[in-house]
C-alpha positions in Angstrom: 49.8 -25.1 59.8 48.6 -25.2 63.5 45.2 -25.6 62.9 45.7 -28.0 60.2 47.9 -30.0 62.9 45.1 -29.6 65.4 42.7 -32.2 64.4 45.6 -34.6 64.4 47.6 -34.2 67.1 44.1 -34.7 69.7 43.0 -37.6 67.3 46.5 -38.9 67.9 46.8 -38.4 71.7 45.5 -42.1 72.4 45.2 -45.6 71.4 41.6 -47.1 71.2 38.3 -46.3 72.5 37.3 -49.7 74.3 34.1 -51.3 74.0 30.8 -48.4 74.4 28.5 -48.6 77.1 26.0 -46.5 78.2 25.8 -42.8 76.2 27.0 -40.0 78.2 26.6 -36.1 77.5 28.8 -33.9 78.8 27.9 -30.1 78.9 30.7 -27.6 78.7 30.1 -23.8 79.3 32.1 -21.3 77.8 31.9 -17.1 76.9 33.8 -18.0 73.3 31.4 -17.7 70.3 31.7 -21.2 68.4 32.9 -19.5 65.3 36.2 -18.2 67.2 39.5 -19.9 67.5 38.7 -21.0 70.8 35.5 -22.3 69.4 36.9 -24.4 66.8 39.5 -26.1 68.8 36.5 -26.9 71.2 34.3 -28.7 68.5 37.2 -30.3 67.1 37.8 -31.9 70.7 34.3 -32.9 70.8 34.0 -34.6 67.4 37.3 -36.6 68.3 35.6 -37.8 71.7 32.3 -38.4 69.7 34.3 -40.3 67.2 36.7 -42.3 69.2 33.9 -43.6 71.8 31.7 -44.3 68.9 29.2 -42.3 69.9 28.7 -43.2 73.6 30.1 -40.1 74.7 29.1 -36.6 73.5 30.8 -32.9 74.3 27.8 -30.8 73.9 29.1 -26.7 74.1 27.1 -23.9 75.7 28.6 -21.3 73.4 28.3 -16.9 73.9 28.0 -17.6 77.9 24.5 -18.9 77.6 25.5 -21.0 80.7 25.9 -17.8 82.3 28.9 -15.8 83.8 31.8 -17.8 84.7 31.1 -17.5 88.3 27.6 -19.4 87.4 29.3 -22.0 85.3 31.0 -22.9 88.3 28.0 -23.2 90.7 26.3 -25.1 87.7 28.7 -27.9 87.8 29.0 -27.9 91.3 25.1 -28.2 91.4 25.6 -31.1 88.4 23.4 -28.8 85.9 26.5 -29.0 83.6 29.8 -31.0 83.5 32.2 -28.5 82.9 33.4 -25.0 81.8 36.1 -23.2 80.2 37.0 -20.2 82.2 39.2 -17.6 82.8 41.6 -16.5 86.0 38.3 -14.9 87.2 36.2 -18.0 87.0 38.8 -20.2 88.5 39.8 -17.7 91.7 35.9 -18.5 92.5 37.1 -22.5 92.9 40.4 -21.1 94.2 40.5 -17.3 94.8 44.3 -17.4 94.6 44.8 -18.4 90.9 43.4 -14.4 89.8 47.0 -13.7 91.0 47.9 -14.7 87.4 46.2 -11.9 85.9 47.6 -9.6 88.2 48.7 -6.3 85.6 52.3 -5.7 85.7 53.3 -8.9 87.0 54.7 -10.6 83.7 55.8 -8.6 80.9 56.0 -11.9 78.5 54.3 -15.7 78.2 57.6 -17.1 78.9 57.5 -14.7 82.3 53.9 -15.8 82.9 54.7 -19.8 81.8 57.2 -20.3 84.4 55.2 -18.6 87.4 52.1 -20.9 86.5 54.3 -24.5 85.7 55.8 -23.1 89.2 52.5 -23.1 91.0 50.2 -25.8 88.5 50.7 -28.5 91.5 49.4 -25.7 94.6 46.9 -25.0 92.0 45.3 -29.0 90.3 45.5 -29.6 93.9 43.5 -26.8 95.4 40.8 -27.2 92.4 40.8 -31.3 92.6 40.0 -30.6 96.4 36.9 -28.8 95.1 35.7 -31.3 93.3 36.9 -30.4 89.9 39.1 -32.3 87.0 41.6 -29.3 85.8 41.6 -30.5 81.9 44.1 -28.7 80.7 45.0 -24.8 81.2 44.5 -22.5 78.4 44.9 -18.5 77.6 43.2 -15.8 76.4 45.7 -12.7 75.5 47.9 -10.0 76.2 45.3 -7.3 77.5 45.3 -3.6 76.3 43.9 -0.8 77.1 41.1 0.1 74.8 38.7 3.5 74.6 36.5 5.5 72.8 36.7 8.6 72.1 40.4 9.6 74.0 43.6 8.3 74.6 44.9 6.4 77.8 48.7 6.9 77.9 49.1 7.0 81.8 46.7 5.7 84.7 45.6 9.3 85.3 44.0 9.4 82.1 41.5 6.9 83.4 40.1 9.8 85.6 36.4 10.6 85.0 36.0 7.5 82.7 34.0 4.5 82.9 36.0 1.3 82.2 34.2 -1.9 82.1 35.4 -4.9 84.4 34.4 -8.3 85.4 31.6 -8.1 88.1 33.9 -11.4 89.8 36.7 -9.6 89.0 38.9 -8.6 92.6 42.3 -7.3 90.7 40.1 -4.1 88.7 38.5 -2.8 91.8 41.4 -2.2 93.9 43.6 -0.7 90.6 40.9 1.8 90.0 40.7 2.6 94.1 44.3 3.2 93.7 44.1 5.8 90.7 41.1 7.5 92.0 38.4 9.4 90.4 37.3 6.6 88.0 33.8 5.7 87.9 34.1 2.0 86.8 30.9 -0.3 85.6 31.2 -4.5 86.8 29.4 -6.2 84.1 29.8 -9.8 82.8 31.4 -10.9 79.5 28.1 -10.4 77.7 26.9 -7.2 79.0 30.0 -5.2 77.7 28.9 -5.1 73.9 25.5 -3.1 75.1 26.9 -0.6 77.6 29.8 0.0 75.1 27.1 0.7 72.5 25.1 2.3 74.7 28.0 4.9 75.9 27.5 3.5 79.6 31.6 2.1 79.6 34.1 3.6 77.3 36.7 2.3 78.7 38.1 -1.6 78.3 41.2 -3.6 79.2 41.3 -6.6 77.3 43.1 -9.1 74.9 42.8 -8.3 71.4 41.8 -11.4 69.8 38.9 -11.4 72.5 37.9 -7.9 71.8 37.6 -8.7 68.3 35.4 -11.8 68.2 33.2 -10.4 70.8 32.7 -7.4 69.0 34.1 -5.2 71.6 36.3 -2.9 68.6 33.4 -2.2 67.0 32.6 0.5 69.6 36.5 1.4 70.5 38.7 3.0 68.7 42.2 3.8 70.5 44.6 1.2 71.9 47.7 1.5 73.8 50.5 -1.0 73.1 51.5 -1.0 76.9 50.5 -4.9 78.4 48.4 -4.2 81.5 48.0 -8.0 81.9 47.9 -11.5 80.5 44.3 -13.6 80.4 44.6 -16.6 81.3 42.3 -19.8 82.1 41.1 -23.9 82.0 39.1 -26.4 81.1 37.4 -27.7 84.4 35.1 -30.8 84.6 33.1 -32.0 87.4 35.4 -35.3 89.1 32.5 -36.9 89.9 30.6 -36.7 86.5 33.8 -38.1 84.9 34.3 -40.9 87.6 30.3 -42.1 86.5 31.9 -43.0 82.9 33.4 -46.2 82.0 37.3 -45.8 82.5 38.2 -46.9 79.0 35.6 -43.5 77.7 37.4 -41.0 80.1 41.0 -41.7 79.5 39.6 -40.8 75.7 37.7 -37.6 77.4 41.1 -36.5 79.7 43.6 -37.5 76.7 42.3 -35.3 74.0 41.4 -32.7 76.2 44.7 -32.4 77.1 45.5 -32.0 73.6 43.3 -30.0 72.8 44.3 -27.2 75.8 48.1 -27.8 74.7 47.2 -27.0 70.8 45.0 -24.5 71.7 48.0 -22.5 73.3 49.8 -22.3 70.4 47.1 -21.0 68.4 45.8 -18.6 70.9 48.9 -16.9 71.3 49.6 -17.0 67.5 46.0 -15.4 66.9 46.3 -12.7 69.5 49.4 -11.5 68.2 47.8 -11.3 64.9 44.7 -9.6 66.0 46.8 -6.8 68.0 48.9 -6.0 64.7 44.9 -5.9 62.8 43.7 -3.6 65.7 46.6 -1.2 65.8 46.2 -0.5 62.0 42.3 0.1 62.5 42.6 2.1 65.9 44.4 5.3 67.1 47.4 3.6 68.6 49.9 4.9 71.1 52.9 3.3 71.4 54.0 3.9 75.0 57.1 5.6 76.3 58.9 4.1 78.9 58.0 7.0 81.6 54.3 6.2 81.0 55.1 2.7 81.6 56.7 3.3 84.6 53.9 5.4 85.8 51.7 2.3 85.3 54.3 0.0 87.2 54.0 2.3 90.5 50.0 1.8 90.0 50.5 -1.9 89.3 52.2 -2.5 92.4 50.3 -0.1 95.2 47.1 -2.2 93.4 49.3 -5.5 94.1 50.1 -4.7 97.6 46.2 -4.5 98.1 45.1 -7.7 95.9 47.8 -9.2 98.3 46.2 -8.6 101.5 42.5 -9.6 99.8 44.2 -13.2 98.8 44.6 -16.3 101.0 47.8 -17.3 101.0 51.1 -15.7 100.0 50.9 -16.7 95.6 51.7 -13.0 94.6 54.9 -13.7 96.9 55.5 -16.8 95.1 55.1 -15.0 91.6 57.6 -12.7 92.9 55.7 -9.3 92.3 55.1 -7.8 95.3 
């Protein structure tokens, strides 16, 4: 029912197109295959932009990270090679280092947890990132991450000792977690590098959403899964201000309307399909289901890794969150 809703509720969210000027192409990055949820949602925004400004403006997708990683995407629009990018946490902290905070594991144990800390700080946040020079279109998420391996179990943070977990090279919340546990040898990579070193035996160790681990083929090489939530993935739609401000006003309320639509649907099925993957993934995989005394032993990692994100951050957000 959502996705039948989807096409509707974004051709719904405004009134008339205007007259059409001049055509304008607007090139989105993204790391989400076009076939994936994510994906869909994405096309279906640009077919309602393409339809509703009769053409005269076109959402052309850079689909699998051919853009580059999200760190790239962001110097690319900045540089005015491309217009915009759907990112995660990670991408964003490099417009605003403070929004990683968001992904910081441990600090929510829900969306509704996680919902009110971001509505709390959305204003800090559009604020920071209009300053930059970027047009926040909507904010988005990407799942509940898990702790994924191959060939063992990870049931407490010890376990990660003399393993090779894959993280974001941009990443600055994995570094200091591992530095806390000790002993772990982990690999920075981006987004499309993981499938080869998994495959290659080079990582063998992942913390990550399931619904992302699925369509990026991630599973394929990992077989156990624990049920504990290390984190929560989140992200936006960012557009370059001035690329949008060069289109006739009438053409980017239609561009800022359904994009807003479009991120407020694609919440909603996000969520619904991560859920769904997780139940798929712990009938394939070895799952653990974790104890409360492991989760506490992850909680006293969690928070000596906070206390060192903290003091890496500009600003006091993981005080504002509340977590340490």
């Amino acid at each position: 029912m959502i996705r039948k809703l989807a096409a509707a509720v974004i051709a719904a969210s405004f009134a008339t197109a205007g007259i059409a000027q001049a055509t304008t192409t607007i090139r989105v990055g993204t790391q989400a295959p076009k076939e994936s949820p994510w994906g869909k949602l994405f096309s279906t925004w640009s077919k309602a932009v393409d339809k509703k400004t009769d053409g005269q403006v076109q959402i052309t997708w850079l689909w699998n990270g051919t853009a580059g990683p999200e760190s790239n995407m962001v110097g690319k629009i900045r540089s005015g090679q491309i217009t915009g990018a759907a990112i995660t946490a990670v991408g964003l902290s490099d417009i605003y280092k403070p929004i990683v905070a968001l992904q910081m594991p441990g600090a929510f144990k829900t969306w509704a947890e996680l919902d009110r800390a971001r509505d709390a700080l959305k204003p800090e946040f559009d604020k920071e990132i209009n300053a930059q020079g970027f047009y926040v279109g909507g904010w988005g998420d990407v799942g509940v991450g898990h702790m994924m391996s191959h060939g063992f179990e990870v049931r407490v943070p010890e376990d990660l000792r003399g393993k090779t977990p894959g993280y974001l090279t941009a990443d600055l919340i994995a570094p200091k977690l591992f530095e806390v546990i000790g002993g772990v040898t982990p690999k920075p990579a981006d987004v499309t590098e993981f499938l080869p070193l998994l495959s290659a035996g080079s990582i063998n160790v992942l913390a990550a959403p399931a619904l992302a681990a699925e369509q990026l083929q991630w599973t394929s090489r990992l077989d156990h899964m624990s049920t504990g939530v290390g984190g929560f993935g989140v992200g936006a739609l960012v557009l370059s201000d001035s690329e949008l401000n060069k289109i006739p006003e009438h053409q980017r309320d239609v561009v800022k309307r359904t994009g807003t639509a479009m991120n407020e649907m694609l919440t909603k099925v996000i969520r619904k399909d991560d859920a769904e993957a997780f139940e798929r993934l712990k009938k394939k995989m070895t799952t653990h289901e974790e104890t409360d005394a492991e989760r506490d032993a992850w909680e006293k990692v969690f928070k000596k890794a906070c206390v060192r994100v903290k003091s890496a951050l500009p600003g006091d957000v993981l005080a504002k969150i509340g977590y340490c």
